[in-house]
N, CA and C of each residue as an Amber inpcrd file, in Angstrom:
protein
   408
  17.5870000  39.4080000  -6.0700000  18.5000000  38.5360000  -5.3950000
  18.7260000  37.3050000  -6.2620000  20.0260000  36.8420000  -6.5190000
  20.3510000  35.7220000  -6.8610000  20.6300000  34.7370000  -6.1380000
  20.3100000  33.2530000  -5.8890000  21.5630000  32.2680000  -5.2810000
  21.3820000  31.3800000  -6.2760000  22.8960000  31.3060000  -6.4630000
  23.6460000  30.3440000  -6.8110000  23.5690000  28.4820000  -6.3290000
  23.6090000  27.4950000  -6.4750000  23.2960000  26.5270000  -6.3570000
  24.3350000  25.8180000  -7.4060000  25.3800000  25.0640000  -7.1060000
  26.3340000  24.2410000  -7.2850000  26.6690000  22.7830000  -7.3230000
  25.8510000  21.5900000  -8.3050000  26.3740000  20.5600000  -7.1450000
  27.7600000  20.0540000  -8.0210000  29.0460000  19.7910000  -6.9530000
  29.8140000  19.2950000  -7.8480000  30.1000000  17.7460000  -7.6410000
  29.7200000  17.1750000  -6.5510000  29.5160000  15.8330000  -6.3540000
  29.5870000  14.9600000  -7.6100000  29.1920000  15.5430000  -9.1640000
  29.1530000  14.4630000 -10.1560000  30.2960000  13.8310000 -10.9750000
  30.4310000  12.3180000 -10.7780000  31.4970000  12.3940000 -11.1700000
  32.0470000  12.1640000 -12.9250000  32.2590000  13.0780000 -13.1490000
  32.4440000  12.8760000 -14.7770000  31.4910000  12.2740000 -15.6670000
  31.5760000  11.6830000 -16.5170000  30.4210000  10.9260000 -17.6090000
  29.6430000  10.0290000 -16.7240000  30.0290000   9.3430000 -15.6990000
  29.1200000   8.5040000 -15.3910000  27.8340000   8.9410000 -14.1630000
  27.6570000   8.2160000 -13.1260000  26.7660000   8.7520000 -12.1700000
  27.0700000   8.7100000 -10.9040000  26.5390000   9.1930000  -9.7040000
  27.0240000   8.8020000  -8.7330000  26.7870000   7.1290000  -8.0590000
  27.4890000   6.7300000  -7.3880000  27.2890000   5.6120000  -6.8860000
  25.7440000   5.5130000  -5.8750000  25.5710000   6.5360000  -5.4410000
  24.4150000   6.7780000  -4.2830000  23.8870000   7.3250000  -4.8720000
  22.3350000   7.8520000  -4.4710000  22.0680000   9.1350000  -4.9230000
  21.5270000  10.0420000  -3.6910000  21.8960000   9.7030000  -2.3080000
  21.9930000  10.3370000  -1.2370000  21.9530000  11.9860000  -1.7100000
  23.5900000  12.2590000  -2.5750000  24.1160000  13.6830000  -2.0300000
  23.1120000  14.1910000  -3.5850000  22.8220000  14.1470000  -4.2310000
  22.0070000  14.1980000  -5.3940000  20.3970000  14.6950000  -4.7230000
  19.9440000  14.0500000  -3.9480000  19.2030000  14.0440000  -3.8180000
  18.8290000  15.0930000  -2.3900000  20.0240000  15.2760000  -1.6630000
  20.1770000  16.4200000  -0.7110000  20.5110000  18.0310000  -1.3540000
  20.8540000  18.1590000  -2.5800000  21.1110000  18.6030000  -3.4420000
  19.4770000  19.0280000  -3.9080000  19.0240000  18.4490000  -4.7100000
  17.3690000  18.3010000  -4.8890000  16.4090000  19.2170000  -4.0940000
  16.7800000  18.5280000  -2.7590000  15.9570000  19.0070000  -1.4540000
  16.1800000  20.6500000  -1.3690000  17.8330000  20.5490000  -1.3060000
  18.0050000  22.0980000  -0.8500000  17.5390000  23.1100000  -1.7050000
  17.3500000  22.4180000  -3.0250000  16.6950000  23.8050000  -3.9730000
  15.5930000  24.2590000  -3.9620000  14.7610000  22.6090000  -3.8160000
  13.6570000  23.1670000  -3.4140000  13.2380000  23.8990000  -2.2220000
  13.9480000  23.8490000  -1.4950000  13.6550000  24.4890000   0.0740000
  14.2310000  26.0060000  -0.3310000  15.3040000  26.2560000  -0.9490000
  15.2180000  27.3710000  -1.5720000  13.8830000  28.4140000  -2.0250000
  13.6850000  27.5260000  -3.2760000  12.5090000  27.9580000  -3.7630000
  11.2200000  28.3560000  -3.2290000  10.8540000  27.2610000  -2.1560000
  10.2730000  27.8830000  -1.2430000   9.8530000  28.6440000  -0.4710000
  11.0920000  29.3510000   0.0590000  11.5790000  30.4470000   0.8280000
  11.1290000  31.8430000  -0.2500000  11.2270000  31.3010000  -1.3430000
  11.2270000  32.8380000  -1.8280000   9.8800000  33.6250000  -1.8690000
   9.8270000  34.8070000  -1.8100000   8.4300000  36.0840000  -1.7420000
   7.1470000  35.5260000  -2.7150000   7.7800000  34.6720000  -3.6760000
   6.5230000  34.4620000  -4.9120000   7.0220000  33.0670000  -5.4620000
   6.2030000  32.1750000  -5.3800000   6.5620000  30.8170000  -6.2370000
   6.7860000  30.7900000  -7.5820000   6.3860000  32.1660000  -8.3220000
   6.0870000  32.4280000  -9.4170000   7.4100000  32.6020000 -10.4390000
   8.4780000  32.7630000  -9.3950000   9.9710000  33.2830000  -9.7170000
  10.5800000  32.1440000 -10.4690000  11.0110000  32.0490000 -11.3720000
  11.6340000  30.4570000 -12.1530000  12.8610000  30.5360000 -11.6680000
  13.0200000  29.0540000 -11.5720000  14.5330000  28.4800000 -11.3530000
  15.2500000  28.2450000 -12.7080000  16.7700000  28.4750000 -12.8240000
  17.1860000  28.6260000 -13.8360000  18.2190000  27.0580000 -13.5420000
  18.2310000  26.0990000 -14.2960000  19.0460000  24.7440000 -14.3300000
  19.6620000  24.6650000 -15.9740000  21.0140000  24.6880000 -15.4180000
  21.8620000  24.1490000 -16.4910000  23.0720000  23.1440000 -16.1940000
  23.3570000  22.5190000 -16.9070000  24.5390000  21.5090000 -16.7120000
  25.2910000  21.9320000 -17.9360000  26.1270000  21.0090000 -18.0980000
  27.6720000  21.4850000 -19.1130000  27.0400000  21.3150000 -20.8230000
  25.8130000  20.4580000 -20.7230000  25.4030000  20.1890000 -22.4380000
  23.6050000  21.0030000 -22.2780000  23.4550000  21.3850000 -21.0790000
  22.1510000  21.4640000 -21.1080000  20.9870000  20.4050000 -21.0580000
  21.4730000  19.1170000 -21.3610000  20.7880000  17.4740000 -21.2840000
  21.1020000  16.8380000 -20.1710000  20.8600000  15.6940000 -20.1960000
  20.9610000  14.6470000 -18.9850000  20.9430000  15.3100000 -17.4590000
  21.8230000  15.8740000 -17.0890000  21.8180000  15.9150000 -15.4540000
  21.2260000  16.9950000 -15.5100000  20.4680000  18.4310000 -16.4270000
  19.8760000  19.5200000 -16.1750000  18.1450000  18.7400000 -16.1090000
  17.8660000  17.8540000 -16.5490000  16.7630000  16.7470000 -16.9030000
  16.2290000  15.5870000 -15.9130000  17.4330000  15.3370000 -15.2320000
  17.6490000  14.3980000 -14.0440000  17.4020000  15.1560000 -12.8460000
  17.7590000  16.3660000 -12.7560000  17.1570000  17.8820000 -11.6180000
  15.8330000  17.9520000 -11.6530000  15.3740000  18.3490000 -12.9370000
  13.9630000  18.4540000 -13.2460000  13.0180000  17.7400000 -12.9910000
  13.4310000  16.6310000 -13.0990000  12.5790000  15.3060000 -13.0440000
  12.7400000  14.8900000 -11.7660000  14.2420000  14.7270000 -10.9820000
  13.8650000  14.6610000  -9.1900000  12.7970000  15.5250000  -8.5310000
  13.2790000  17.0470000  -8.6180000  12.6980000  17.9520000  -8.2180000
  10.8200000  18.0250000  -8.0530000  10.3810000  17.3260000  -9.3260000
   9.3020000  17.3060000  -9.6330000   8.7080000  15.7720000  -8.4960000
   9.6150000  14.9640000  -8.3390000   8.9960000  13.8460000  -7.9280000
   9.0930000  14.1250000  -6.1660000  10.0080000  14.6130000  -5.7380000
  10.2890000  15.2060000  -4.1730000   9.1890000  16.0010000  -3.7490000
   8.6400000  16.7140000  -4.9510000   7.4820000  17.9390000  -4.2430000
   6.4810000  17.4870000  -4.4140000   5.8950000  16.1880000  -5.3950000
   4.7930000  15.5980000  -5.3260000   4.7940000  14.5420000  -4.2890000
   5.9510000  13.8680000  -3.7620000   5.8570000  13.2040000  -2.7560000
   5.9150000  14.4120000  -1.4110000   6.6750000  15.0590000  -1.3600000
   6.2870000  16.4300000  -0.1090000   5.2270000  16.5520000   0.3170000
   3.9700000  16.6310000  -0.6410000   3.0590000  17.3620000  -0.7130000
   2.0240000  16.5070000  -0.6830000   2.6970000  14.8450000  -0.6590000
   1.3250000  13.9400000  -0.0910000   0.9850000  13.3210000  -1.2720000
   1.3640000  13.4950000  -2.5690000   0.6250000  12.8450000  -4.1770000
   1.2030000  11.5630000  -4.7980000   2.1360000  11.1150000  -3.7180000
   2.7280000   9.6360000  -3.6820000   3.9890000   9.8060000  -5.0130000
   3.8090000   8.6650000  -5.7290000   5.0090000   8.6130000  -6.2870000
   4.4470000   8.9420000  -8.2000000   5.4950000  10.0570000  -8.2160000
   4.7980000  10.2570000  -9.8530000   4.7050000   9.2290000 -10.8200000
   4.9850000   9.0860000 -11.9070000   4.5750000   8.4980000 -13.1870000
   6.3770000   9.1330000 -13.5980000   7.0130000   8.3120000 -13.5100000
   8.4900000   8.6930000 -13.6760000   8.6260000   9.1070000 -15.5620000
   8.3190000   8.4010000 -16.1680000   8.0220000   8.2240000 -18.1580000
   7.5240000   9.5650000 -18.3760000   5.7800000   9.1800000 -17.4210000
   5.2050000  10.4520000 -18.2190000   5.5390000  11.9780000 -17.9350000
   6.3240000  12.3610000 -16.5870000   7.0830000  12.9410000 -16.4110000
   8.1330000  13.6400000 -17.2270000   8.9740000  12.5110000 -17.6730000
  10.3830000  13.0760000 -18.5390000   9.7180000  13.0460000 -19.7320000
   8.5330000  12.6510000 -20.0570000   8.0040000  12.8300000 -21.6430000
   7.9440000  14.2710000 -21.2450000   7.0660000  14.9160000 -20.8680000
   6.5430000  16.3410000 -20.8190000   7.7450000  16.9210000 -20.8580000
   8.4320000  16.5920000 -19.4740000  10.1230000  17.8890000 -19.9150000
  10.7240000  17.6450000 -21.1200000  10.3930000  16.6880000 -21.8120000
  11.0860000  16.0180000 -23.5310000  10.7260000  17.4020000 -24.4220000
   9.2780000  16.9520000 -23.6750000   8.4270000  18.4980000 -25.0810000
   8.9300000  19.7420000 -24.5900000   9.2560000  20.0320000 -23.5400000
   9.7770000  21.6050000 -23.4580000  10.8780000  21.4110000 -23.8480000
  11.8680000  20.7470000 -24.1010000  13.0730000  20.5180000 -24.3520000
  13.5070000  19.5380000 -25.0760000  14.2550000  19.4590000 -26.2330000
  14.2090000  18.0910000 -27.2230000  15.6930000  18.0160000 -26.4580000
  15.8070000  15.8810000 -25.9440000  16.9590000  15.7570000 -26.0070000
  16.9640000  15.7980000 -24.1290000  16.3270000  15.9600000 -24.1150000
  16.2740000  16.4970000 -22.1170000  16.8760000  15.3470000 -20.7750000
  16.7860000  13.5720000 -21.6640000  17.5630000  12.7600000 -20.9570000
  18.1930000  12.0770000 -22.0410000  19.8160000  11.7280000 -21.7940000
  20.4310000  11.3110000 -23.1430000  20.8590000  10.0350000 -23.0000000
  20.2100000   9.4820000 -22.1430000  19.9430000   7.8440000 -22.1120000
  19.2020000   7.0920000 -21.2160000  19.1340000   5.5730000 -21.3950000
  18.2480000   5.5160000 -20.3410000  18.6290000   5.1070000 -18.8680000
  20.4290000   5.2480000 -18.7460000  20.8210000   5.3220000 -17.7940000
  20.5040000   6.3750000 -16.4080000  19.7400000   7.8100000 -17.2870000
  19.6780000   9.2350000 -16.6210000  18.1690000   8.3650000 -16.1490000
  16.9530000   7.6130000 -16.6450000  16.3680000   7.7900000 -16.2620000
  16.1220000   6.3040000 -15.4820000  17.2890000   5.3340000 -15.2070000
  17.5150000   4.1760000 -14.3300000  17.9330000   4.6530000 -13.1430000
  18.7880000   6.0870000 -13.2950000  18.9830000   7.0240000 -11.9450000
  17.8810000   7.7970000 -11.5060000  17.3370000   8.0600000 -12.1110000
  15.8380000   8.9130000 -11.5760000  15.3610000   7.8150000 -10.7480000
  14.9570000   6.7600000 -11.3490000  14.0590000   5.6850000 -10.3200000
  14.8770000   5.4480000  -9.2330000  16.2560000   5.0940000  -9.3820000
  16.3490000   4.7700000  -7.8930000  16.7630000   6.1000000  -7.0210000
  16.7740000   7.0380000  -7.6390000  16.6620000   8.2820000  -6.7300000
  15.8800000   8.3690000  -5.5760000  14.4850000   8.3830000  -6.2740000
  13.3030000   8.2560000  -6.1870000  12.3190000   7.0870000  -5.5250000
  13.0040000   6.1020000  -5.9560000  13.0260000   5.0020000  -4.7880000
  13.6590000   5.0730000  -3.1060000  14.5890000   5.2250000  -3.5590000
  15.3980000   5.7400000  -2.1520000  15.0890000   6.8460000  -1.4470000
  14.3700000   7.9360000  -2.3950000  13.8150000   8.5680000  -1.4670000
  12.5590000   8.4060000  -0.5250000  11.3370000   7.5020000  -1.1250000
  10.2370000   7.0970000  -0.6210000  10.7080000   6.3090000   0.5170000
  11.6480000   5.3620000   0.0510000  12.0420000   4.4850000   1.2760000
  12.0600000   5.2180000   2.5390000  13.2930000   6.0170000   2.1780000
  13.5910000   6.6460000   3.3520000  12.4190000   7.0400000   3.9330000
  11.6780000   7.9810000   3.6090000  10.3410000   8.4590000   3.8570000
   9.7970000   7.5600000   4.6110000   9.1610000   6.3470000   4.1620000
   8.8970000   5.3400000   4.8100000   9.5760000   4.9280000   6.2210000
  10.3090000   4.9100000   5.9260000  11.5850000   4.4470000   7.1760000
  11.4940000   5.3670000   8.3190000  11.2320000   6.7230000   8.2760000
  11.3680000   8.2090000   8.7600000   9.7120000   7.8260000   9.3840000
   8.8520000   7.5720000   8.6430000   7.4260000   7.5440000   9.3640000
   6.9880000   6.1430000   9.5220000   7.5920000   5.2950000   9.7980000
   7.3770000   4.0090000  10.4710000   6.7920000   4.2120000  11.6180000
   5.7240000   3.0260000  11.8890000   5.0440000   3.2680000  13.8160000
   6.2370000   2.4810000  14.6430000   6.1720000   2.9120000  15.0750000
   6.8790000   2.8330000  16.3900000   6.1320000   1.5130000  17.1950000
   6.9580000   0.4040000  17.5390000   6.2500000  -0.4920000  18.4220000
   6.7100000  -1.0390000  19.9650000   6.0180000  -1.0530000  20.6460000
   6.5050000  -0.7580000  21.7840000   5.9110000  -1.9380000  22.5600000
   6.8850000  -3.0340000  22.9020000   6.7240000  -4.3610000  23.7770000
   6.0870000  -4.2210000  25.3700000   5.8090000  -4.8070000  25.6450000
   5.5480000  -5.1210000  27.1950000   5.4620000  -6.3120000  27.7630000
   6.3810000  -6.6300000  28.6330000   5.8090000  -7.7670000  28.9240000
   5.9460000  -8.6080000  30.2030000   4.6830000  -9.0110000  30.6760000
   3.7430000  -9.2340000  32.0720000   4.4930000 -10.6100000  32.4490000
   4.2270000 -10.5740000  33.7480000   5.1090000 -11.9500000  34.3430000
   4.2200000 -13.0180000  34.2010000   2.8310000 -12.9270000  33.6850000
   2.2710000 -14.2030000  33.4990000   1.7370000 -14.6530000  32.0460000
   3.2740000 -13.8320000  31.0030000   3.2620000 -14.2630000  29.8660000
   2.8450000 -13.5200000  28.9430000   1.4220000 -12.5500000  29.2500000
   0.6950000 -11.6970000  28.2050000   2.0390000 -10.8670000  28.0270000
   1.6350000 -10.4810000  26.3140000   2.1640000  -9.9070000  25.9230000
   1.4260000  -8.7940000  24.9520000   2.0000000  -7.6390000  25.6770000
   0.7650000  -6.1680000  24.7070000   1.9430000  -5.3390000  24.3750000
   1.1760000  -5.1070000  22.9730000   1.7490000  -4.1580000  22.0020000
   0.9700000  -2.5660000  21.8110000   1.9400000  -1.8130000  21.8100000
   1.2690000  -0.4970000  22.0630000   2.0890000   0.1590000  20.5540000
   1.1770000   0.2900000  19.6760000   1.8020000   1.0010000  17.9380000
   1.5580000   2.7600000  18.7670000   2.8690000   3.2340000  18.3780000
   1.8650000   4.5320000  18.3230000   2.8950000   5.3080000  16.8280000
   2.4080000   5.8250000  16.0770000   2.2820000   6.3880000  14.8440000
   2.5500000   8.1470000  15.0270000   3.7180000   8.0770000  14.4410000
   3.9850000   9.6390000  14.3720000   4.1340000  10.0490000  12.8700000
């Protein structure tokens, strides 16, 4: 079985303004990947030069499943060094990897934002005031 995976959201030489749909993009592959019979199966990523945005995949991808999986926030450098060595040329400036961080930023946030406690007021006619956190 093949699927295909498309994003065309990018706009020409530069980057996106967000990295929302980039990063929903990200998600869905990996949830792909997931799904499949054996983890063992490689994903195949290419872009139009083979550099920058096939590198900028790699390097989200890698930081989404270590945050998924509870291992906080990677080492963004030592990261794109390693995909450097499988690949010479793998980010072709340091704009690809000023978009990785705030990818990646924005995604923790959110995260954060998504598992915030919850606080919940009360309050008594003779002033006390109780707070009840409860944490999901």
């Amino acid at each position: 079985m093949l699927i295909h995976l498309q994003f065309t959201a990018w706009p020409g030489s530069s980057f996106p303004p967000s990295p929302v749909q980039f990063l929903n993009f990200s998600a869905e592959l990996l949830q792909f990947w997931k799904q499949q019979r054996s983890a063992a199966h490689p994903i195949v990523v290419h872009c139009l030069a083979g550099a920058g945005r096939t590198g900028l995949l790699c390097l989200i991808c890698a930081a989404l499943a270590d945050l998924s999986a509870g291992h906080g926030i990677i080492d963004v450098v030592r990261v794109a060094a390693a995909l450097c060595q499988q690949r010479r040329n793998m980010f072709r400036d340091r704009e690809h990897l000023l978009f990785a961080y705030q990818a990646i930023l924005y995604h923790a946030q959110d995260l954060l934002m998504k598992s915030m406690t919850s606080i919940t007021i009360y309050s008594f006619s003779v002033g006390i005031v109780l707070m009840i956190v409860f944490n999901y």
